[in-house]
N, C-alpha and C positions, 0 to 999 in steps of 0.2 A: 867324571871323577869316580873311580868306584871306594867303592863302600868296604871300610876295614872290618875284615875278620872279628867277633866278639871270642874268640878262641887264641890262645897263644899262638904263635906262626909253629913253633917247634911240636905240639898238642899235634896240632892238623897236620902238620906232616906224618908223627908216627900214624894216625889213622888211613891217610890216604896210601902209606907203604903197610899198613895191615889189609887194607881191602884187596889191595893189587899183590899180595902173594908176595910180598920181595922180603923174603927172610933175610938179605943182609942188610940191607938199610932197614930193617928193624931193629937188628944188632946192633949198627952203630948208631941210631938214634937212643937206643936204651941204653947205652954207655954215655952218650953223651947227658943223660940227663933224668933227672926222675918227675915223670910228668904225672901231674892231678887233675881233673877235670870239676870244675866243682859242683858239677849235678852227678857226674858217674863215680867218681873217685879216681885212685889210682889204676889209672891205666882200662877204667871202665868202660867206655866209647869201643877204644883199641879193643880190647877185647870181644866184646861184642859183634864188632862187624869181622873179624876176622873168625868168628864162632860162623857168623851167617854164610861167610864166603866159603867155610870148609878148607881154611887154612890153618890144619892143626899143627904144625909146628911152629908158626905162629902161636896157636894158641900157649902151647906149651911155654914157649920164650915169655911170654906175658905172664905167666903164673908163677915162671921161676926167679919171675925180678919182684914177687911180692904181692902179688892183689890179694886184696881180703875176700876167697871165696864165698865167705857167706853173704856176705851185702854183695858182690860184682856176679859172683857164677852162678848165680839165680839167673840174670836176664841174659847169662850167656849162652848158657844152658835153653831156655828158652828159642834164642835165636837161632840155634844147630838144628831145634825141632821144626820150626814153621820153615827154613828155609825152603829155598823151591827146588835142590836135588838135595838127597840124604847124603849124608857125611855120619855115618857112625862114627867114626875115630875121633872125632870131635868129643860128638857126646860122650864119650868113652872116656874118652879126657879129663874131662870135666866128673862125668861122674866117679872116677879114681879119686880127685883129690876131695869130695866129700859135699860136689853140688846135690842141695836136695833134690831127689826124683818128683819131689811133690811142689817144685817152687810154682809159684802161683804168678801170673800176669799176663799177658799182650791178650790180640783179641779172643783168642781162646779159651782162657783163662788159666789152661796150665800145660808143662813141656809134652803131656800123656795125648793132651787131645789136640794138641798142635801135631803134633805127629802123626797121629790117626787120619786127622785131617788133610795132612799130605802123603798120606799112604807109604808112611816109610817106616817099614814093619821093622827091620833092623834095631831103629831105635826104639819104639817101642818095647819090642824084647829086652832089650838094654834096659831101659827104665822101669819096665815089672823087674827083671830081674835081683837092679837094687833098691829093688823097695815100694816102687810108684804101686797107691794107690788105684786097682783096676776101676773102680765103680768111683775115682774124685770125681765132685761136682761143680759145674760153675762154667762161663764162658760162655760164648754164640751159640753151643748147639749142648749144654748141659752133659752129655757124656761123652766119652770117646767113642763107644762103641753106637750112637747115635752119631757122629759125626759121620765114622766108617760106612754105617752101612747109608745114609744121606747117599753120601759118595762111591758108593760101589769100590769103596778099599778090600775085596776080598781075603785076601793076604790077613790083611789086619784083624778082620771080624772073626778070622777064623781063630788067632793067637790071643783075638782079647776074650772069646767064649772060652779055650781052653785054659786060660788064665783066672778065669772065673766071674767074670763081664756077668751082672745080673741083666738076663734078657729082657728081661720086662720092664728094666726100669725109663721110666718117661724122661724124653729130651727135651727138646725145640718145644717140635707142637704133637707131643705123643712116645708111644713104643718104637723102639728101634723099627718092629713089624713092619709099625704102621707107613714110615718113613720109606723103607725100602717095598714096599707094597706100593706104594705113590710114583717112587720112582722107577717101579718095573726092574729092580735088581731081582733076577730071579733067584739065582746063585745065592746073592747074599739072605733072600727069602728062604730057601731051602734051607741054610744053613741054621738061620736063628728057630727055627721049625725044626730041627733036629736037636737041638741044645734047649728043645721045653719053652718056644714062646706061648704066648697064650694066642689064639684065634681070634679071640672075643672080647681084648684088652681095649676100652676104646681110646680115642685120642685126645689131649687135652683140648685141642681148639678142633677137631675134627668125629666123623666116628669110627667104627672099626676097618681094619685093613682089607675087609670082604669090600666095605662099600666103596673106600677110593679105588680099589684097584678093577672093579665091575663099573663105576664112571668113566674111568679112563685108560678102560677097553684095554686093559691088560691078562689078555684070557690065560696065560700059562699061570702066575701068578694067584688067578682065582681059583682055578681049577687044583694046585699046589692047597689053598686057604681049605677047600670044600673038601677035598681029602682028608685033611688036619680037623673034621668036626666043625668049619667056622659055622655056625651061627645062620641060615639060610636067611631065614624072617628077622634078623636082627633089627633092630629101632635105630633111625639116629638121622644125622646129615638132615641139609635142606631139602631133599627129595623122600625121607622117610627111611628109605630102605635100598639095598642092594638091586634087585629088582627093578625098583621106579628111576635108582639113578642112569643106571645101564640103559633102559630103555627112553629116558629124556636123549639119552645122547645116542641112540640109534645101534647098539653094541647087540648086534641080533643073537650072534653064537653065545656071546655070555649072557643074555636073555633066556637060551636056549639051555643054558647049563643049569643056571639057579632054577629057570622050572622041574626041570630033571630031576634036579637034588631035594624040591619037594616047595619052593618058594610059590607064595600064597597071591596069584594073580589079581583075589579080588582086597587084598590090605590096603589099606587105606592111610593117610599121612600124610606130611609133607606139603610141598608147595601145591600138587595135584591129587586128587581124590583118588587115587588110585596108578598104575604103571600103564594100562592103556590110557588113559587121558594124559599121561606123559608124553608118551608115543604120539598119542593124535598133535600134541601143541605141535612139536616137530617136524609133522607130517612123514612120520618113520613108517611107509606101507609094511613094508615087509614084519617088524615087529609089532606093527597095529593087527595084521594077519592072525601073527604067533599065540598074542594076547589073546583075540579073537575067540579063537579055536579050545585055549583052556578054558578059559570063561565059561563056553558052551559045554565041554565036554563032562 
């Protein structure tokens, strides 16, 4: 026996002719009837998924039979941003009749870093444009331009720096830097290093971008940090130092690079008394060598 609808039969139809694109059976279901949803309002639902689908004449139909954009075009607006292809015309839409650029909610926590997050720069330009707050706070990764460069949204990092995206502000777990230094974006590294990040910002649950990125044998990256003044001997991480993390995890060249730039073989910290006793737990010859040979010299 199935199980009846808790939605009006008429309700669920206009939304399943919003999802699927059929602007005439939208038309005649919105002649025949004015429909309420009683968690979304008038025509809230509907609008929504036809925001996500990137059926903006849809959307439009929806707006001109009445919805109250201030309570509905918030999470519609929303929904055009996280969707999974860009649809500016949507949000363009929406932000015409006077959706906030700053509405706040889904996992994100607002349309700016929903969008960042899916790399669809268009909207984003669109929402700085009327207004969005560059540097809003809030959501899974804290800022947009901390989402972007997580994600290697290029595109984005570059239009939220020139928009005035504060580089250094802390996301997740840190500086934008720190993020895209983890994640080996070199590009998006370069870029936040040209727009004035700091080198030496460390990270809230981690430490500086020298050291995750000399753990996890990211030499372009390091080599980028050590040009920018990072910090050679800087302190931090469960290994001490850039140094001891590089060589726990056998990283000879970037080994090679931090003694170069002047890092200090005999410092001491961290889990191991020093970067050659790093080396040795590992049994890392070649960097147990490298060590070796400064030590003496």
């Amino acid at each position: 026996m199935a199980v009846p609808s808790s939605k009006p039969a008429d309700l669920a139809a206009l939304e399943n002719a919003a999802q699927e694109g059929r602007e005439d059976l939208v038309c005649t279901l919105l002649e025949q009837g004015n429909y309420t949803d009683s968690k979304s309002g008038k025509y809230g639902r509907a609008l929504q998924i036809a925001s996500s689908k990137g059926h903006a004449s849809i959307v439009r139909l929806l707006l001109n039979k009445g919805v109250d954009i201030q309570t509905e075009g918030g999470m519609a607006l929303l929904a055009a941003s996280q969707a999974h292809f860009e649809n500016e015309t949507v949000a363009q839409t929406l932000l015409a009749k006077g959706v906030d650029p700053d509405t706040k909610g889904g996992k994100c926590g607002n349309a700016l870093q929903a969008a960042a997050h899916r790399g669809h720069s268009k909207i984003v330009r669109l929402l700085l444009e009327y207004g969005a707050d560059v540097n809003i706070e809030g959501g899974c990764y804290q800022t947009a331009l901390w989402a972007a460069s997580f994600l290697g949204r290029e595109p984005v990092v570059q239009l939220l720096l020139e928009m005035g995206a504060n580089v250094n502000a802390n996301g997740r777990h840190g500086s934008a830097l720190y993020i895209a230094s983890l994640e080996n974006r070199t590009n998006v590294v370069n870029m936040l290093l040209e727009h004035g990040a700091s080198v030496t910002e460390p990270g809230k649950s981690y430490s500086a971008a020298l050291y995750t990125a000399s753990y996890n044998g990211h030499e372009k990256v390091v080599k980028m940090l050590l040009a920018r003044g990072a910090d050679v001997n800087g302190k931090g991480g469960d290994y001490g130092n850039a140094l001891q993390a590089a060589s726990f995890r056998g990283r000879e060249e970037i080994v090679r690079m931090l003694i170069d730039q002047g890092a200090d073989v005999n410092a001491e910290g961290g889990k191991f008394s020093d970067a050659l006793q790093a080396a040795l737990s590992q049994n890392h010859r070649n960097v147990v060598d490298l060590l070796r040979e400064h030590k003496e010299s």
